[in-house]
Biopython code that builds the backbone (N, CA, C, O; Angstrom):
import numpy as np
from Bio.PDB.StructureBuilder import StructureBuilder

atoms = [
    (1, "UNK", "N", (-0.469, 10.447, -7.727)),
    (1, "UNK", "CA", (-0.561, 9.428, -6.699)),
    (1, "UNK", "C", (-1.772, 8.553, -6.977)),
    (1, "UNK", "O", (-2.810, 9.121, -7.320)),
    (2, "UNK", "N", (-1.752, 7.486, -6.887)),
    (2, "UNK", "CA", (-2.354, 6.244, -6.898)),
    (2, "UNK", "C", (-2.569, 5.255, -6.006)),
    (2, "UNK", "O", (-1.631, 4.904, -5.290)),
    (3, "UNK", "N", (-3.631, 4.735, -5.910)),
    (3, "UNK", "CA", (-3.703, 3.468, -5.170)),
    (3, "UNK", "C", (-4.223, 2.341, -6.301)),
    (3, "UNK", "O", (-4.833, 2.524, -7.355)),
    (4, "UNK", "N", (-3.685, 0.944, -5.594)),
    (4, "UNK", "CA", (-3.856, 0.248, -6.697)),
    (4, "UNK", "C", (-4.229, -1.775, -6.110)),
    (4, "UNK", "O", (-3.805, -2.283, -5.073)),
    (5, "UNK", "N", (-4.927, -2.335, -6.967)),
    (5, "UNK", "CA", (-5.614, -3.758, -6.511)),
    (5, "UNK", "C", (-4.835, -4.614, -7.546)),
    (5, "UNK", "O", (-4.265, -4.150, -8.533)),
    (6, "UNK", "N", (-4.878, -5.754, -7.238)),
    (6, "UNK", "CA", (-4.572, -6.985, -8.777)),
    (6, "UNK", "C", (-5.954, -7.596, -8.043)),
    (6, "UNK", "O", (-6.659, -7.307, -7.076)),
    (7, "UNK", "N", (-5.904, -8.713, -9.193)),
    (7, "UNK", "CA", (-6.958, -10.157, -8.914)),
    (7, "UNK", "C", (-6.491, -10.554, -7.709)),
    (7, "UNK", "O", (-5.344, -10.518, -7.263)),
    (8, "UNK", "N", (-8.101, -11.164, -6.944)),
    (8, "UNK", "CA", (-7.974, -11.935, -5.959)),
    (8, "UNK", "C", (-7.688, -13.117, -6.400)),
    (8, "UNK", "O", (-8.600, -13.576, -7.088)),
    (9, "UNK", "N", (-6.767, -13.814, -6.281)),
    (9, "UNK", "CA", (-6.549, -14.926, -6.573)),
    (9, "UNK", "C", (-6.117, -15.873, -5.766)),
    (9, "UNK", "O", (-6.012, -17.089, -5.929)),
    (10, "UNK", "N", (-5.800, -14.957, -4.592)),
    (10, "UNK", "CA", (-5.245, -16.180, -3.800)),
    (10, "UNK", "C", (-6.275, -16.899, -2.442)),
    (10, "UNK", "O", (-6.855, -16.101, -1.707)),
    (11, "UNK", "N", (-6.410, -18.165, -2.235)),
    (11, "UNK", "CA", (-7.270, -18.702, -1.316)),
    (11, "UNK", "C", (-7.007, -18.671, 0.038)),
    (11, "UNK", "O", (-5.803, -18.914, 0.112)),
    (12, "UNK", "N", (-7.440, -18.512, 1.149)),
    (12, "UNK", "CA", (-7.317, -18.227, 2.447)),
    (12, "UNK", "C", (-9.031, -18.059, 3.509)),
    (12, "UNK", "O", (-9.896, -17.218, 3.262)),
    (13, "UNK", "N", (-9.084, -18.839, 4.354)),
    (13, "UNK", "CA", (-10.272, -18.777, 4.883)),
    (13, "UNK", "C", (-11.263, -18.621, 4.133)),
    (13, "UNK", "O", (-11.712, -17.478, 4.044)),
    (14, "UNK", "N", (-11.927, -19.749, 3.343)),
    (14, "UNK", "CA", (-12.634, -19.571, 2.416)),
    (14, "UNK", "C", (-13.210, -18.412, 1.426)),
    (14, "UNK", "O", (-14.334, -18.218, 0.963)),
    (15, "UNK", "N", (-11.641, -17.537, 1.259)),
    (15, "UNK", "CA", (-12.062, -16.276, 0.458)),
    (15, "UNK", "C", (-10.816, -16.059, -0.141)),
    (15, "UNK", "O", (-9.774, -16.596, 0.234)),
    (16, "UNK", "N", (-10.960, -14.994, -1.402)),
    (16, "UNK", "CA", (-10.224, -14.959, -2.206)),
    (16, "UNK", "C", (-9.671, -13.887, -2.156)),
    (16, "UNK", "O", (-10.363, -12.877, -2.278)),
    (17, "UNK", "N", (-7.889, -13.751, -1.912)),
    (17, "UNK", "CA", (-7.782, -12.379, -1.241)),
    (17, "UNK", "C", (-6.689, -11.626, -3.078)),
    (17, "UNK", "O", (-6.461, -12.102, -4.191)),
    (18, "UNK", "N", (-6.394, -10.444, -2.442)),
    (18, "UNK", "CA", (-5.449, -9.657, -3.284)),
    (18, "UNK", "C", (-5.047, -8.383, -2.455)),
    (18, "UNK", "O", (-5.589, -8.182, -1.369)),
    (19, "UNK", "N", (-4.145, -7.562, -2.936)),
    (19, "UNK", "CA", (-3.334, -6.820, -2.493)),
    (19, "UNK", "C", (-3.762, -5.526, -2.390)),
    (19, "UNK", "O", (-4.482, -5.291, -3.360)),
    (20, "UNK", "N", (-3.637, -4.380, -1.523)),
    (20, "UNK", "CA", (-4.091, -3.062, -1.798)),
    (20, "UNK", "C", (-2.598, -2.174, -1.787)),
    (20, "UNK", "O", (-2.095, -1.792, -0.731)),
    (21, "UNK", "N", (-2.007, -1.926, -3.086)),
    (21, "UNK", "CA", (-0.749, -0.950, -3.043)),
    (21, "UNK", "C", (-1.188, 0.320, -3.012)),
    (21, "UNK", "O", (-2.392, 0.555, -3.114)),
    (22, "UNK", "N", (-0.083, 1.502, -2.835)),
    (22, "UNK", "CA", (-0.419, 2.922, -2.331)),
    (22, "UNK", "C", (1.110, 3.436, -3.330)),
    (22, "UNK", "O", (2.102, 2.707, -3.340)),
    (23, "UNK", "N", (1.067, 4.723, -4.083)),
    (23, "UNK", "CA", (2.211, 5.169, -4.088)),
    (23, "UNK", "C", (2.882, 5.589, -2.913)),
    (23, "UNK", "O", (4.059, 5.296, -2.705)),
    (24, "UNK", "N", (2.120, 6.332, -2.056)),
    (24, "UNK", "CA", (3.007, 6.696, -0.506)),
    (24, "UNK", "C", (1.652, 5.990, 0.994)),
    (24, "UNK", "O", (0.438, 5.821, 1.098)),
    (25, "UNK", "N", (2.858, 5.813, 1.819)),
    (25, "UNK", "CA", (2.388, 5.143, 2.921)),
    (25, "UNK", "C", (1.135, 5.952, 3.457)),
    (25, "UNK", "O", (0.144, 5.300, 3.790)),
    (26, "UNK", "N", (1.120, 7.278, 3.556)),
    (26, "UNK", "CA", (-0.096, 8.023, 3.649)),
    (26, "UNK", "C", (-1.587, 7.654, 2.793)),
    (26, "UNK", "O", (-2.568, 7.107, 3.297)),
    (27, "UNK", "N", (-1.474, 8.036, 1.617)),
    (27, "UNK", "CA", (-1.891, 7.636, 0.703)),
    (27, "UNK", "C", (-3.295, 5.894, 1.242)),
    (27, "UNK", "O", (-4.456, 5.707, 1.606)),
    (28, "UNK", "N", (-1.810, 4.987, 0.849)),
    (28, "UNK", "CA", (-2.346, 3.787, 1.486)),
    (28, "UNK", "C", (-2.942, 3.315, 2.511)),
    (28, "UNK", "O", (-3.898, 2.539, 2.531)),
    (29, "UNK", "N", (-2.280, 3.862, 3.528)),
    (29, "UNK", "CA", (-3.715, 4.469, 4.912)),
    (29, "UNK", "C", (-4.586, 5.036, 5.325)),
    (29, "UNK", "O", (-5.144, 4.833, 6.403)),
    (30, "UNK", "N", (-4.882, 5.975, 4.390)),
    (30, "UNK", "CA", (-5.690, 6.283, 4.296)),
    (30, "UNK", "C", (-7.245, 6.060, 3.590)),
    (30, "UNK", "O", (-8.416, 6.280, 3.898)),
    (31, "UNK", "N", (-6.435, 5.447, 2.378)),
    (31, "UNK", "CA", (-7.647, 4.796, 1.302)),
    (31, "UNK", "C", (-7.682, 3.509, 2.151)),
    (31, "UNK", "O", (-8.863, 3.163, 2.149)),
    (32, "UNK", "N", (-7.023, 2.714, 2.810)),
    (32, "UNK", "CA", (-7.342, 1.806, 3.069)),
    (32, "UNK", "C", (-8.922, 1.888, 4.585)),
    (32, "UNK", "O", (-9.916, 1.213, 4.852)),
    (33, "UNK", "N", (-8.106, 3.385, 5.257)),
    (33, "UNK", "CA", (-9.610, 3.624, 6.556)),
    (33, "UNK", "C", (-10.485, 4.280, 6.022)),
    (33, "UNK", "O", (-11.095, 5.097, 6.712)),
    (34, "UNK", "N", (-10.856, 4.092, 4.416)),
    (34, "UNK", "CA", (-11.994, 4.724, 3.808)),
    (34, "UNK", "C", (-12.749, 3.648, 3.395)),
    (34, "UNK", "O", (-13.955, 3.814, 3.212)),
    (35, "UNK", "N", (-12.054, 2.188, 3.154)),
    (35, "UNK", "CA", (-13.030, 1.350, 2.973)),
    (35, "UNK", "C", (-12.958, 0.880, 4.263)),
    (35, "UNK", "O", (-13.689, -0.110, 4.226)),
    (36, "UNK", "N", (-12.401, 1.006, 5.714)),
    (36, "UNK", "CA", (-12.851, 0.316, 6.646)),
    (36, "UNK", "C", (-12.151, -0.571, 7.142)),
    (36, "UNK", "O", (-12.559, -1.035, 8.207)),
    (37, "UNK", "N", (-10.928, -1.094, 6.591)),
    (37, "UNK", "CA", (-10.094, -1.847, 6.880)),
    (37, "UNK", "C", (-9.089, -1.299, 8.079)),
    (37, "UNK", "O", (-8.583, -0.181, 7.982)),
    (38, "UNK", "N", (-8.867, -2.040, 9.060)),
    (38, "UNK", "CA", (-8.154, -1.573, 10.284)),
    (38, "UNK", "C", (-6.568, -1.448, 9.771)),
    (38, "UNK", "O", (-6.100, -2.048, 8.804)),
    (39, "UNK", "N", (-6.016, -0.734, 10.448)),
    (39, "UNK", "CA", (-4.624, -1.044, 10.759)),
    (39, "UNK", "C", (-3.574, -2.216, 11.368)),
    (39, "UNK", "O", (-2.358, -2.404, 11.339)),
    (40, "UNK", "N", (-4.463, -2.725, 11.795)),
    (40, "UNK", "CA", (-3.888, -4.097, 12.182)),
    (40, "UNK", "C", (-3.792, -5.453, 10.828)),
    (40, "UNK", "O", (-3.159, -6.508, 10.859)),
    (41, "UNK", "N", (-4.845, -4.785, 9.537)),
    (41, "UNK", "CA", (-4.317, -5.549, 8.444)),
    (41, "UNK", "C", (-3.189, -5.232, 7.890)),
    (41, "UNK", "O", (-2.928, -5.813, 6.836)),
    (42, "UNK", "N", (-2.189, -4.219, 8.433)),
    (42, "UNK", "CA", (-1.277, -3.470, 7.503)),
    (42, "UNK", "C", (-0.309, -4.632, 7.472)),
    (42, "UNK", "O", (-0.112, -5.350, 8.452)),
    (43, "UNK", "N", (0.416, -4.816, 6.048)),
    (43, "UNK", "CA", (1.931, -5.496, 6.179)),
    (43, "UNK", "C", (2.619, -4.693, 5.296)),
    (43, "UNK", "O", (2.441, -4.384, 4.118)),
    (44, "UNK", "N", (3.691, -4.345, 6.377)),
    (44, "UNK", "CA", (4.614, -3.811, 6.010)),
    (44, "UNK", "C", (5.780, -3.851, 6.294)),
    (44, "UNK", "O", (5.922, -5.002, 6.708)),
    (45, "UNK", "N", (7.213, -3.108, 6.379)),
    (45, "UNK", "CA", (8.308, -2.994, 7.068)),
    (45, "UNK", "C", (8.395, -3.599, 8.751)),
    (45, "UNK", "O", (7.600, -2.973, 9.452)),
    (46, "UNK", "N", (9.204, -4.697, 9.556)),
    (46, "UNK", "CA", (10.243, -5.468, 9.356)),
    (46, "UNK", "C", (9.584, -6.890, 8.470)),
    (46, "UNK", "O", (10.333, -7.656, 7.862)),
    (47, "UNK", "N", (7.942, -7.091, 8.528)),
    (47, "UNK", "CA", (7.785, -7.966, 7.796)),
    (47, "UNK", "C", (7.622, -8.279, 6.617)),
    (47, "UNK", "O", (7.567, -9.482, 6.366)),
    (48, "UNK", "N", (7.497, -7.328, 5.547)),
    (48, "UNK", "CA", (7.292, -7.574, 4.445)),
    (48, "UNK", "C", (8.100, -6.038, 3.798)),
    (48, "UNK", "O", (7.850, -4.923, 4.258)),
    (49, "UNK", "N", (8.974, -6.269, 2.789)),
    (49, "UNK", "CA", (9.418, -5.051, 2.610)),
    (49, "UNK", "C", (8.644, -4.125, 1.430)),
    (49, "UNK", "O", (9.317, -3.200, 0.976)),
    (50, "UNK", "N", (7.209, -4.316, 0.872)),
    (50, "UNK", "CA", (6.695, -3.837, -0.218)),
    (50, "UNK", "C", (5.746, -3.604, 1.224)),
    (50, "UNK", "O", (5.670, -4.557, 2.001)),
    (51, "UNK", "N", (4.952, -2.175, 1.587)),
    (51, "UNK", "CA", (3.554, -2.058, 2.480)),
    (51, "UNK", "C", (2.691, -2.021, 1.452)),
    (51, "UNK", "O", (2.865, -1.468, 0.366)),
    (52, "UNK", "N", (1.238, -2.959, 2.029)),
    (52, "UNK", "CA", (0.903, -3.044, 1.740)),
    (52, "UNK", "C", (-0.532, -3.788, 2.785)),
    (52, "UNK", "O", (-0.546, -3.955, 4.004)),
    (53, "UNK", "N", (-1.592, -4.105, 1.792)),
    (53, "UNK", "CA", (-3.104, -4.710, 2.926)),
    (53, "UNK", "C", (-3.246, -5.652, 2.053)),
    (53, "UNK", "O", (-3.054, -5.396, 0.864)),
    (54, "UNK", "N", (-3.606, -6.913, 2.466)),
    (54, "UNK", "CA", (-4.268, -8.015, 1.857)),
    (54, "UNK", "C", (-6.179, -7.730, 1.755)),
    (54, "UNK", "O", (-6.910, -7.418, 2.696)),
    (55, "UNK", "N", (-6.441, -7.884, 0.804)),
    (55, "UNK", "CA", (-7.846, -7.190, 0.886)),
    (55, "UNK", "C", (-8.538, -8.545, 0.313)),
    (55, "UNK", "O", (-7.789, -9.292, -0.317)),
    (56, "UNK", "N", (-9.925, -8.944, 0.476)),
    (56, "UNK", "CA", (-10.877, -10.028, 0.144)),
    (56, "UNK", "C", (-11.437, -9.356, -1.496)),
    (56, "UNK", "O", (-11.474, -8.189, -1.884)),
    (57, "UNK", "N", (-11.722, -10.296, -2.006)),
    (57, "UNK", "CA", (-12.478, -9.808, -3.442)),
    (57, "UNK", "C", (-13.577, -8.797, -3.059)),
    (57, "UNK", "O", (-13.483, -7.814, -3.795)),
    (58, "UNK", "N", (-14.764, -8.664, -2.016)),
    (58, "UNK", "CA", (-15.553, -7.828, -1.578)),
    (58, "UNK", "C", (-15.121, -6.805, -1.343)),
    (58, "UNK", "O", (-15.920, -5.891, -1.546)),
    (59, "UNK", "N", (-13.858, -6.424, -0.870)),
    (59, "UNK", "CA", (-13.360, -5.142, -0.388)),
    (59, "UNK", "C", (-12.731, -4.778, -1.770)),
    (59, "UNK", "O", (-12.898, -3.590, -2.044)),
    (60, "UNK", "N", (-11.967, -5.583, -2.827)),
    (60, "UNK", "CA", (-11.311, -5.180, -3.870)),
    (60, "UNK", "C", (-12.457, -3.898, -4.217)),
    (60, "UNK", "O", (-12.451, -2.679, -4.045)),
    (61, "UNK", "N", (-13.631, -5.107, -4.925)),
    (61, "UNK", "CA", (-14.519, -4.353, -5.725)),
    (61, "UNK", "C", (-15.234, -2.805, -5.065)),
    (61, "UNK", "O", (-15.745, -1.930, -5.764)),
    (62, "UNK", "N", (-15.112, -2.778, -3.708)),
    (62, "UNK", "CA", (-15.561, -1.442, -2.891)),
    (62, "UNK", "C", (-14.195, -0.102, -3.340)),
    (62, "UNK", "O", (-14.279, 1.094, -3.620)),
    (63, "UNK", "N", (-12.890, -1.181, -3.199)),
    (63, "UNK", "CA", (-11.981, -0.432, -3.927)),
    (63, "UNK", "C", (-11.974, 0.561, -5.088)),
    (63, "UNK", "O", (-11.740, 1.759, -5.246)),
    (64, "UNK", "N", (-12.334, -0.485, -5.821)),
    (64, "UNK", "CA", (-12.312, -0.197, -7.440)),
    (64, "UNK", "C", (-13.562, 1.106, -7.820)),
    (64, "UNK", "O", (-13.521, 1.925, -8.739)),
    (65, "UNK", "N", (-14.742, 0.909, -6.637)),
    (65, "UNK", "CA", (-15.527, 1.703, -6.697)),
    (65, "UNK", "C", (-15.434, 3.410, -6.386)),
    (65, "UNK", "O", (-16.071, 4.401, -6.743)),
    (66, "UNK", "N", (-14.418, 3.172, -5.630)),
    (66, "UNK", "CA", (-13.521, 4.463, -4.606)),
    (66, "UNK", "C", (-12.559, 5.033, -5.527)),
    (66, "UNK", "O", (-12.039, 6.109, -5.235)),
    (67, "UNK", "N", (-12.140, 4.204, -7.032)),
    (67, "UNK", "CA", (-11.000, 4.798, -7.080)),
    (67, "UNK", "C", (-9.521, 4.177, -7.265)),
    (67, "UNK", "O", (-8.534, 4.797, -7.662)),
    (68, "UNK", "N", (-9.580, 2.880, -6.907)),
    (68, "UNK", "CA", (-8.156, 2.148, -7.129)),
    (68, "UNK", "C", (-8.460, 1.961, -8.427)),
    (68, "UNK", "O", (-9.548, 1.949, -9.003)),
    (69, "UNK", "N", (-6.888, 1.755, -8.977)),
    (69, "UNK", "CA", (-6.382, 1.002, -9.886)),
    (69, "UNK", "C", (-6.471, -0.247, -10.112)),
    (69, "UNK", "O", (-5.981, -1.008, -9.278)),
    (70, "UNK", "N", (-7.082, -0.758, -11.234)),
    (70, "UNK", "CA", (-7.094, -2.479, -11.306)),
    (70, "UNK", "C", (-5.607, -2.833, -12.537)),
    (70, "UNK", "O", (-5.063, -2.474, -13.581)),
    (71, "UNK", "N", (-5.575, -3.723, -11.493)),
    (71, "UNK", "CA", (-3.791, -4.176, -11.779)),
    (71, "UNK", "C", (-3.484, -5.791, -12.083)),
    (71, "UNK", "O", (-3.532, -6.618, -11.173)),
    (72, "UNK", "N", (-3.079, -6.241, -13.823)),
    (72, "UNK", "CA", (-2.869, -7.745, -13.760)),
    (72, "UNK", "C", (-1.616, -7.884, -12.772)),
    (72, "UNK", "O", (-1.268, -7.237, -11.785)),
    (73, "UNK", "N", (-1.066, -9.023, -13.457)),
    (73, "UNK", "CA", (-0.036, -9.538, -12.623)),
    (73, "UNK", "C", (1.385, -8.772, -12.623)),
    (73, "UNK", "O", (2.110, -8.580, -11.647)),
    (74, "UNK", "N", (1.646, -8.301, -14.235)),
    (74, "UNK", "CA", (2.889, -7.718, -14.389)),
    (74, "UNK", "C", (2.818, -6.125, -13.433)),
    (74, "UNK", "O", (3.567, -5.769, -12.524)),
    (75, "UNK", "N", (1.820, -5.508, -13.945)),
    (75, "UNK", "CA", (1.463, -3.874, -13.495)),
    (75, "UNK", "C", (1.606, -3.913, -12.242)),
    (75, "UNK", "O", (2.361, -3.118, -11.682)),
    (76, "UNK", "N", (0.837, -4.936, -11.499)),
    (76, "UNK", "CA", (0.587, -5.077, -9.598)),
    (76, "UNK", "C", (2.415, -5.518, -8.939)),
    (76, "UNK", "O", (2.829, -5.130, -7.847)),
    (77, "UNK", "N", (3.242, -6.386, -9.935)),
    (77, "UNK", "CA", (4.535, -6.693, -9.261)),
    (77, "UNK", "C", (5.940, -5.042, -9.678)),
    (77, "UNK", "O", (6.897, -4.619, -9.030)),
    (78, "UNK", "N", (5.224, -4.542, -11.243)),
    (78, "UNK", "CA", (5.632, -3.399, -10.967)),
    (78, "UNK", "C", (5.675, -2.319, -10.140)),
    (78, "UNK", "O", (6.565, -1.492, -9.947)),
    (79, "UNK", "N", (4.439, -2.460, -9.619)),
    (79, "UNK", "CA", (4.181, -1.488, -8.448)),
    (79, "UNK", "C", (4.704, -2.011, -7.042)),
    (79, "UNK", "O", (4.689, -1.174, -6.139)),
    (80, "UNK", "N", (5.257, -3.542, -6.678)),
    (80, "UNK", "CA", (5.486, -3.809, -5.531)),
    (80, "UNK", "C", (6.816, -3.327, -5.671)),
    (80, "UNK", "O", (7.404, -2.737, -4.765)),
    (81, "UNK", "N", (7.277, -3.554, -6.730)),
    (81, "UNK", "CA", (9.073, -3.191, -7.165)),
    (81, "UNK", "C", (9.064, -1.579, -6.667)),
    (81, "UNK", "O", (10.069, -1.114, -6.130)),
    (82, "UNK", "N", (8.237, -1.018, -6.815)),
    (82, "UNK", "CA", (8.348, 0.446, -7.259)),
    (82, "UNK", "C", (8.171, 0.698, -5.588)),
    (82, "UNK", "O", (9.020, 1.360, -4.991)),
    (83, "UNK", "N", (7.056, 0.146, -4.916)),
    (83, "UNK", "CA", (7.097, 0.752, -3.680)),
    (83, "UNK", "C", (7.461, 0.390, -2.259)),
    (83, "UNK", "O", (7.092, 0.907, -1.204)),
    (84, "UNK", "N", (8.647, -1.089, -2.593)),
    (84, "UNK", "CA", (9.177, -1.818, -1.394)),
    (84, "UNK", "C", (10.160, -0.873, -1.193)),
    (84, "UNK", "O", (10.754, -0.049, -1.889)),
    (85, "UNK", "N", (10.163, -1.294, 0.167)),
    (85, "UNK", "CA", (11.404, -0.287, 1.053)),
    (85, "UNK", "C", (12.528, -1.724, 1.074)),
    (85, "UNK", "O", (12.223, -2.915, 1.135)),
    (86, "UNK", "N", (13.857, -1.105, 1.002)),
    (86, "UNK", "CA", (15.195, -1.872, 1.317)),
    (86, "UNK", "C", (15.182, -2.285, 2.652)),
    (86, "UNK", "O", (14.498, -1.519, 3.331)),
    (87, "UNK", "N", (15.659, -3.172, 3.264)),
    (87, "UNK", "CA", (15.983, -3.811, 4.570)),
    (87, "UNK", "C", (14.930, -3.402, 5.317)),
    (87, "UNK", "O", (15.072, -3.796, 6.474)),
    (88, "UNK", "N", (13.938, -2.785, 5.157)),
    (88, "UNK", "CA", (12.911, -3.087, 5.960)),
    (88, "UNK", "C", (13.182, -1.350, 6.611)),
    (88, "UNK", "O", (12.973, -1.251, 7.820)),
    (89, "UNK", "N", (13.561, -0.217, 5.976)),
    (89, "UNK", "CA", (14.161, 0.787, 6.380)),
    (89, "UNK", "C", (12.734, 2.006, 6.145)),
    (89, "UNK", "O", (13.094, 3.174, 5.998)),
    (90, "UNK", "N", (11.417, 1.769, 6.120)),
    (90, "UNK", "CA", (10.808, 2.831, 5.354)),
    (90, "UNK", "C", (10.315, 3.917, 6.523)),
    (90, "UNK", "O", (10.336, 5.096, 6.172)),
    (91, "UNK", "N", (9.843, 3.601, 7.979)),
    (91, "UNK", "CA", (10.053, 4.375, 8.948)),
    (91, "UNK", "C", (11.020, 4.747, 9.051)),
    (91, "UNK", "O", (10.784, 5.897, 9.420)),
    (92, "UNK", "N", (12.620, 4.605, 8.981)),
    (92, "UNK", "CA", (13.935, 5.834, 8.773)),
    (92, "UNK", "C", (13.863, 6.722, 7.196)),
    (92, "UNK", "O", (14.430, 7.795, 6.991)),
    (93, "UNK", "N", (13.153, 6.083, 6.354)),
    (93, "UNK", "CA", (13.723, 6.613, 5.544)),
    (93, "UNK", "C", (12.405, 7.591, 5.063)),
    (93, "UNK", "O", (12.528, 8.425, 4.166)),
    (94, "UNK", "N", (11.362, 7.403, 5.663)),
    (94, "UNK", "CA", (10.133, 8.860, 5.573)),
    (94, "UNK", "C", (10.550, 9.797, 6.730)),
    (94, "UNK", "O", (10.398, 11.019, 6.714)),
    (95, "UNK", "N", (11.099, 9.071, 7.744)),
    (95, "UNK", "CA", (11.840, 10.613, 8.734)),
    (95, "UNK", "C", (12.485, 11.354, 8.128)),
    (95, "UNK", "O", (12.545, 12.569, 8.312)),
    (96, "UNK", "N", (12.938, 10.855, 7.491)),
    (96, "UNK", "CA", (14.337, 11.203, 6.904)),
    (96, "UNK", "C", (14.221, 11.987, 5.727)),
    (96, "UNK", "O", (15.133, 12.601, 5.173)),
    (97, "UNK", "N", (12.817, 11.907, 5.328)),
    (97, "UNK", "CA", (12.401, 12.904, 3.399)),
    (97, "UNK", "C", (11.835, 13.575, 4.478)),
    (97, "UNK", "O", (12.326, 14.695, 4.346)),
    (98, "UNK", "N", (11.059, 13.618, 5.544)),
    (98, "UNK", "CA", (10.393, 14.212, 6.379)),
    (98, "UNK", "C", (11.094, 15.655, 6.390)),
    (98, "UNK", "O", (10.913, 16.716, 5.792)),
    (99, "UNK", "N", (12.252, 15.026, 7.658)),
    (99, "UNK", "CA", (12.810, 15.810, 8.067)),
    (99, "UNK", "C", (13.738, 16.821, 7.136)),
    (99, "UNK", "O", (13.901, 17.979, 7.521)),
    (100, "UNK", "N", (14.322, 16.375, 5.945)),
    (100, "UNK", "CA", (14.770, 16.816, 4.633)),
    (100, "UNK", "C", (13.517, 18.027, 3.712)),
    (100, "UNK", "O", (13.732, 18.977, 2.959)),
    (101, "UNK", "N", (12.378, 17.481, 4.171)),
    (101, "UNK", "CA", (11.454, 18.410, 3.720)),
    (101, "UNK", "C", (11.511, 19.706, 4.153)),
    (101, "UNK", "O", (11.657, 20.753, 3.522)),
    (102, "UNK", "N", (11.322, 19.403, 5.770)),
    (102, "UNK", "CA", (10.892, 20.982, 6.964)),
    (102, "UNK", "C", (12.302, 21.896, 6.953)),
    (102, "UNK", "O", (12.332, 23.104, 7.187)),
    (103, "UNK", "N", (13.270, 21.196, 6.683)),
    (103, "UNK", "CA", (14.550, 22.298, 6.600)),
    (103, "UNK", "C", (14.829, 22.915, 5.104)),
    (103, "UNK", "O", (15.639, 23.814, 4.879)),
    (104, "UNK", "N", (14.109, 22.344, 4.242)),
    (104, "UNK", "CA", (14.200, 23.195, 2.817)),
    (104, "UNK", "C", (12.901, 23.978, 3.105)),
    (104, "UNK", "O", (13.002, 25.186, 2.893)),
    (105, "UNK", "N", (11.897, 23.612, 3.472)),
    (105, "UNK", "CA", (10.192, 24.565, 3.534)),
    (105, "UNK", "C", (10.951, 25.692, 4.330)),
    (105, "UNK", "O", (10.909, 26.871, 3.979)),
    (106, "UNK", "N", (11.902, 25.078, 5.823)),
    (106, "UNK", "CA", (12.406, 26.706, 6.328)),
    (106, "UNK", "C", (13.305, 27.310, 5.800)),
    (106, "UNK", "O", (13.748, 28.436, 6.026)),
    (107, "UNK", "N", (13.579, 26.577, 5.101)),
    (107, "UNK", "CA", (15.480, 28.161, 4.363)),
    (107, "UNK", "C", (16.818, 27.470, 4.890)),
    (107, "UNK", "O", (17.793, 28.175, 4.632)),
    (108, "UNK", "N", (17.047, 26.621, 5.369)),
    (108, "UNK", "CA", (18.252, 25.977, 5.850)),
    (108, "UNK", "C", (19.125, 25.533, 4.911)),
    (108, "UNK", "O", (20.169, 24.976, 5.253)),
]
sb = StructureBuilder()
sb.init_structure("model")
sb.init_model(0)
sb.init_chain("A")
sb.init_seg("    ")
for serial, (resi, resn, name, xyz) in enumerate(atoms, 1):
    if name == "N":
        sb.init_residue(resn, " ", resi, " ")
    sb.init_atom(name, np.array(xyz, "f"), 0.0, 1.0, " ", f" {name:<3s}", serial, name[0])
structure = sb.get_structure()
């Protein structure tokens, strides 16, 4: 498991933002309330189907210090490929490995 940054490249309120990916939604919420970033930056499922945090170049580099992955352009859209949810389905479909989990852990 991984977490992972590309270049800030993109402009917004006089700062230069980029992406914070997660292999699992846990994962990504967690590294993300280790650098401090709220939950209310999250985008994810019905609005965006890859979850994910828009992070400022200052927070990248706190990233990178923690532990993310630095990611060009191809590696960072591989990873959005790799960890978007379909129709916006990723709360049914972690119930759903969830719940698929606790009945194999019990013997069912």
């Amino acid at each position: 498991m991984a977490v992972y940054v590309d270049r800030p490249l993109w402009r917004f309120a006089g700062r230069k933002w980029c992406h914070l990916l997660a292999d699992s939604p846990e994962e990504l919420h967690g590294f993300a309330a280790r650098l401090g970033i709220t939950r209310l930056s999250y985008q994810g499922p019905p609005k965006t189907s890859a979850p994910h945090y828009d992070i400022t170049g200052l927070e990248r580099s706190r990233a990178l210090a923690l532990g993310a992955v630095a990611c060009g352009r191809e590696e960072i859209v591989a990873v959005f490929r790799r960890v978007r949810v379909p129709n916006g389905k990723w709360r049914e479909q972690t119930s759903l490995a969830a719940r698929a989990g606790r009945k194999r852990a019990a013997g069912s």
